[in-house]
C-alpha positions in Angstrom: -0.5 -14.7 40.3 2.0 -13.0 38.2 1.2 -11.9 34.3 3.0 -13.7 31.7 3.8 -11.4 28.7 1.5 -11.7 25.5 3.2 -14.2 23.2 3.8 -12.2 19.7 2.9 -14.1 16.6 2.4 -12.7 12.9 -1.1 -11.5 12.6 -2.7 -13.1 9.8 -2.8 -10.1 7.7 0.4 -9.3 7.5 2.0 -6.2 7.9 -1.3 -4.3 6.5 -2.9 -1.9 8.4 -5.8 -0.2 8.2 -5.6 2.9 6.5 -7.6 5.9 7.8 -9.0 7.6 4.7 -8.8 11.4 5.3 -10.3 14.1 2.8 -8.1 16.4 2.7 -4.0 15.8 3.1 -2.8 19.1 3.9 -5.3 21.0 6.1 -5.7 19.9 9.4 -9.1 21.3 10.2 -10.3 22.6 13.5 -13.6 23.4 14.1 -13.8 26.9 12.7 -12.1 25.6 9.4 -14.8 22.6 9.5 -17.5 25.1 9.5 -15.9 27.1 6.8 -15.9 24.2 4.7 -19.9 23.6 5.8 -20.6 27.4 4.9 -18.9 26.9 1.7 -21.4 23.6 0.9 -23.9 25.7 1.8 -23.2 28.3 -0.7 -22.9 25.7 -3.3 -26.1 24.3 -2.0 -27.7 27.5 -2.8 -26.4 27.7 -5.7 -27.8 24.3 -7.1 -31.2 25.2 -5.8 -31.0 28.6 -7.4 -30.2 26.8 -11.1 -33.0 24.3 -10.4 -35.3 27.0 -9.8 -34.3 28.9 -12.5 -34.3 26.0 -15.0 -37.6 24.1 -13.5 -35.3 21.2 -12.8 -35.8 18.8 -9.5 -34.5 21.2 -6.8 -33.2 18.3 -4.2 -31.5 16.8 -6.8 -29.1 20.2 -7.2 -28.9 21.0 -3.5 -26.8 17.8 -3.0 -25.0 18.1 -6.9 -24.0 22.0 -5.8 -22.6 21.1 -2.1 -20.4 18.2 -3.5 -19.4 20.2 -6.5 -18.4 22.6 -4.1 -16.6 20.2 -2.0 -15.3 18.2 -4.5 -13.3 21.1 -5.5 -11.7 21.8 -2.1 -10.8 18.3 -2.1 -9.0 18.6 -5.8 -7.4 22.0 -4.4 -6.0 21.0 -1.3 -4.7 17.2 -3.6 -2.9 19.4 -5.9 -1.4 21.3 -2.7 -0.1 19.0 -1.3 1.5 16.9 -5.0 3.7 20.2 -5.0 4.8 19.1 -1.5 8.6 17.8 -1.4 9.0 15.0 0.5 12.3 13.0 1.9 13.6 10.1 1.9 17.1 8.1 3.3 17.6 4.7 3.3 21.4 5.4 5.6 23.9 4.4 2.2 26.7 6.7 0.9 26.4 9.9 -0.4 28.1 8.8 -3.6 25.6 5.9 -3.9 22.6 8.4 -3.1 23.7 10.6 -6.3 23.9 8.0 -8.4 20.6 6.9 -7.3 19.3 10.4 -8.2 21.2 10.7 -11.4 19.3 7.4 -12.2 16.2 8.8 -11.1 16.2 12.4 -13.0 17.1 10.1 -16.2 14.1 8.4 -15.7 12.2 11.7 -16.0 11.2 12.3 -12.2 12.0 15.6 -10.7 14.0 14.7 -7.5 17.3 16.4 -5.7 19.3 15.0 -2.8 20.0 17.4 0.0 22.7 16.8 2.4 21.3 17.0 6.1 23.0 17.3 9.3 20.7 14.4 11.0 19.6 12.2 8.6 23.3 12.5 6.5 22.1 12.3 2.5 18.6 12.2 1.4 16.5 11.6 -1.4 14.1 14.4 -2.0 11.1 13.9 -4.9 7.2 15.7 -4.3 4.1 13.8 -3.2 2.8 13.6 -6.5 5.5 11.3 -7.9 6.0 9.4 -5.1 4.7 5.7 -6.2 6.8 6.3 -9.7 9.6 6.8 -7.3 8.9 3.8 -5.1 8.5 1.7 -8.3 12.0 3.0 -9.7 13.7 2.4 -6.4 12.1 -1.0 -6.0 13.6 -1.9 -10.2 17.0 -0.8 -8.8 17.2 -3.0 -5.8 16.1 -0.1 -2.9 14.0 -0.9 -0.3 11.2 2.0 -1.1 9.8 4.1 1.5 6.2 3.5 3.2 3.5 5.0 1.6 1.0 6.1 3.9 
């Protein structure tokens, strides 16, 4: 019997995938980075319960508040990391037209450059941080926008 190839058909849903939510953006941790983050809860566990004993305040109630505090603020760290991040896009036009596209886009107020490449020819370049204001911008002045993850 011989196998017939799957039929393809648009799903139902689109083009939408499911996104995989990861805390942080920038570090990629391995196990010795995962357990520095879990000593670094810990600390701010301690911390919590040291307050609560100090103050005569529930103690669980601050083990859990320090540990999240304290992770909480890697998360916001590593976020603001990774905003200062420059990022690239090309959508294959002219170089001229790319220019004028960034001219257009710094008058807008966003901070963005184009770099000339020797792969990818001329590229928009903006940081993570503004990259949905640029993907709006583009979209008002007819450019397909890049994919956001």
């Amino acid at each position: 019997m011989r196998r017939r190839y799957a039929e393809y058909r648009p799903s139902r849903w689109g083009r939408r995938r499911l996104r995989r939510s990861r805390l942080f953006r920038t570090a990629q941790l391995n196990p010795v980075g995962g357990a520095a983050v879990a000593a670094l809860c810990l600390i701010g566990a301690a911390t919590g319960y040291a307050i609560s004993v100090l103050a005569g305040w529930p103690v669980g109630v601050w083990l859990v508040i320090g540990a999240l505090l304290c992770l909480s603020t890697l998360v916001v760290v590593d976020r603001r990391r990774w905003g200062r991040l420059w990022t690239g896009y090309s959508w294959g036009d002219t170089p001229q037209a790319t220019e004028r596209v960034g001219a257009e886009l710094k008058r807008r107020g966003l901070a963005v450059e184009t770099r000339m490449d020797s792969v990818s020819g001329v590229s928009l370049r903006y940081r993570h941080r503004d990259g949905r204001r640029v993907a709006r911008a583009l979209t008002e002045l007819g450019i397909r926008p890049p994919h956001r993850w």
